[in-house]
C-alpha positions as CSV (number, residue, x, y, z in Angstrom):
1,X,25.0,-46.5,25.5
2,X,26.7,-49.2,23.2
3,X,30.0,-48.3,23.9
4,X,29.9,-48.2,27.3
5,X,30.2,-51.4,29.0
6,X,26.9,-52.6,31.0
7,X,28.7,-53.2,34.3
8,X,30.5,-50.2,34.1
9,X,27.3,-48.1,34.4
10,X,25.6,-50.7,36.9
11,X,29.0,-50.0,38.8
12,X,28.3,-46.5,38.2
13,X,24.9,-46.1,39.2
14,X,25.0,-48.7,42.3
15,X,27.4,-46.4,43.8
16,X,25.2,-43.3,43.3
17,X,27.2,-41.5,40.6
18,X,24.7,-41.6,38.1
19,X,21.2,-42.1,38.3
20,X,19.1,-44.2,35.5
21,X,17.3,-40.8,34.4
22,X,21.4,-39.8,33.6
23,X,22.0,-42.8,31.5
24,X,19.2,-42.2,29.9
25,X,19.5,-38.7,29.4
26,X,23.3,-39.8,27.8
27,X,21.6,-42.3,25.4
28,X,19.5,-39.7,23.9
29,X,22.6,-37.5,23.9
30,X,24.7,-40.7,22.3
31,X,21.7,-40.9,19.7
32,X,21.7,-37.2,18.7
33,X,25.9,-37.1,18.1
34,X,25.8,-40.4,16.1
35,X,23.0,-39.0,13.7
36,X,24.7,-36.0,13.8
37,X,28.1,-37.0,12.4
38,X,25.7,-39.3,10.1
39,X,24.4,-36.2,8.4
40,X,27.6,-34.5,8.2
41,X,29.0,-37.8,6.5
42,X,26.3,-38.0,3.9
43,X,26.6,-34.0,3.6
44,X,30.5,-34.7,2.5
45,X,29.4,-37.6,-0.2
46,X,26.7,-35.4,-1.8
47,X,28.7,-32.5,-2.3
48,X,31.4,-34.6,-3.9
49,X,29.0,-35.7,-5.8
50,X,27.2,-32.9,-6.8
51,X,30.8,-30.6,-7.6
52,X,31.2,-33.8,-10.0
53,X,27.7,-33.3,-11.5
54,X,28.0,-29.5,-11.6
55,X,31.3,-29.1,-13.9
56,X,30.3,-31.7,-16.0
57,X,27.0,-29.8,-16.5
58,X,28.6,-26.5,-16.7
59,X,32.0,-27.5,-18.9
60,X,31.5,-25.9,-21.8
61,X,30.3,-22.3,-20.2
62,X,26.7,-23.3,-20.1
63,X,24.3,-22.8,-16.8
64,X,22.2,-25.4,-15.3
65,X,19.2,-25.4,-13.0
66,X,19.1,-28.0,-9.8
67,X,16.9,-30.3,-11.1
68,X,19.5,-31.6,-13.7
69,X,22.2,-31.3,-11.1
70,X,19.6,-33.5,-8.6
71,X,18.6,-35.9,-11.5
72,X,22.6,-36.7,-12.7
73,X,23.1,-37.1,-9.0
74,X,20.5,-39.4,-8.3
75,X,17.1,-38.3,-7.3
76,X,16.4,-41.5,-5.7
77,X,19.3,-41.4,-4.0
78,X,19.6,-38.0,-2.9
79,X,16.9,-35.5,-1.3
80,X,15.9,-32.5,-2.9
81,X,17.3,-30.1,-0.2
82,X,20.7,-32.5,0.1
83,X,21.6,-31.5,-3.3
84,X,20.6,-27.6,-2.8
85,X,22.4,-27.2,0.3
86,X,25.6,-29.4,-1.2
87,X,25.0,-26.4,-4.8
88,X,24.7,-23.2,-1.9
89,X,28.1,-24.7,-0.1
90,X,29.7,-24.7,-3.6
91,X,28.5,-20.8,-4.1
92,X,29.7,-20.3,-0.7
93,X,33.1,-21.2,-1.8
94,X,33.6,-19.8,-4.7
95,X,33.0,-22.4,-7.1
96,X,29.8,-21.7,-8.3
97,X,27.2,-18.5,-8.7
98,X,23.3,-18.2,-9.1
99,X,21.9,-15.6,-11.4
100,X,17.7,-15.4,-11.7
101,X,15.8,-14.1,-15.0
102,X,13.2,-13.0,-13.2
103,X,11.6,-12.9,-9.9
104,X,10.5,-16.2,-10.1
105,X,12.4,-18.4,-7.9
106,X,11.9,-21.8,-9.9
107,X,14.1,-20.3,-12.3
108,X,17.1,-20.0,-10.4
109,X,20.3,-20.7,-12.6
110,X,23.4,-22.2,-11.2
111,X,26.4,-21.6,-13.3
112,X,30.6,-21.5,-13.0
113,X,32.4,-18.5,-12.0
114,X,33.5,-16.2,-14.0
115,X,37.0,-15.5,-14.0
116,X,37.7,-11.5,-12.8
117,X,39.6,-10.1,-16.2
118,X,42.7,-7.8,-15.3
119,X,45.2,-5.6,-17.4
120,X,48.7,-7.0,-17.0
121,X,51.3,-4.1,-17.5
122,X,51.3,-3.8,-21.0
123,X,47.4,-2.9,-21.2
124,X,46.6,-6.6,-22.5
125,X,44.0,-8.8,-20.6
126,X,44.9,-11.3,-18.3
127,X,42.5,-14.1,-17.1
128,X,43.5,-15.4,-13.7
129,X,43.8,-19.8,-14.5
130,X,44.2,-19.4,-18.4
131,X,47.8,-19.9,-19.0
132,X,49.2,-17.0,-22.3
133,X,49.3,-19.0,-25.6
């Protein structure tokens, strides 16, 4: 464990509190958190990245497919499923929906939300986020 200082756990294990087969069993545990809270880092990064990649794509109204999303992102940089899961938590919150043609799952289209039109008082249409000209 490299934060734990080697004498302490000699200390530790000369007095019979822990035994080697604990220390070890903390290392692996020590090993697991750390590459935990590594994947949850690079989880954060590649969904900034990908909302980025996503609204340029889909500015002007227009869908786009993950592959374009996984290519401006970086496909050398970034795994396949990286960029799909960071595109489903998007969807999950709102930002972004998936529509299919057809049954065929390779044709899976990824597009902005559409904005929920309403009838204000008067009868007229309002548009939640698009201010009245």
């Amino acid at each position: 464990m490299a934060d734990f200082n080697q004498n302490t756990l000699s200390s530790l294990i000369a007095a019979g509190v822990l035994t080697q087969s604990d220390v070890d069993k903390l290392q692996r545990k020590a090993v697991r958190i750390q590459k935990k809270a590594a994947k949850a880092a690079r989880a954060e990064i590649t969904l900034g990245l990908v909302r980025v990649a996503f609204n340029e794509l889909t500015a002007e109204g227009n869908p786009t497919q993950h592959r374009a999303v996984w290519n401006k992102v970086g496909r050398a940089d970034f795994e396949r499923d990286e960029v799909l899961d960071a595109l489903k938590s998007l969807r999950d919150a709102g930002e972004a929906r998936t529509y299919k043609l057809s049954n065929n799952n390779f044709q899976v289209f990824w597009a902005q939300v559409v904005p929920e039109v309403t009838e204000d008082e008067n009868g007229e249409a309002v548009i939640p986020g698009v201010d009245e000209v």
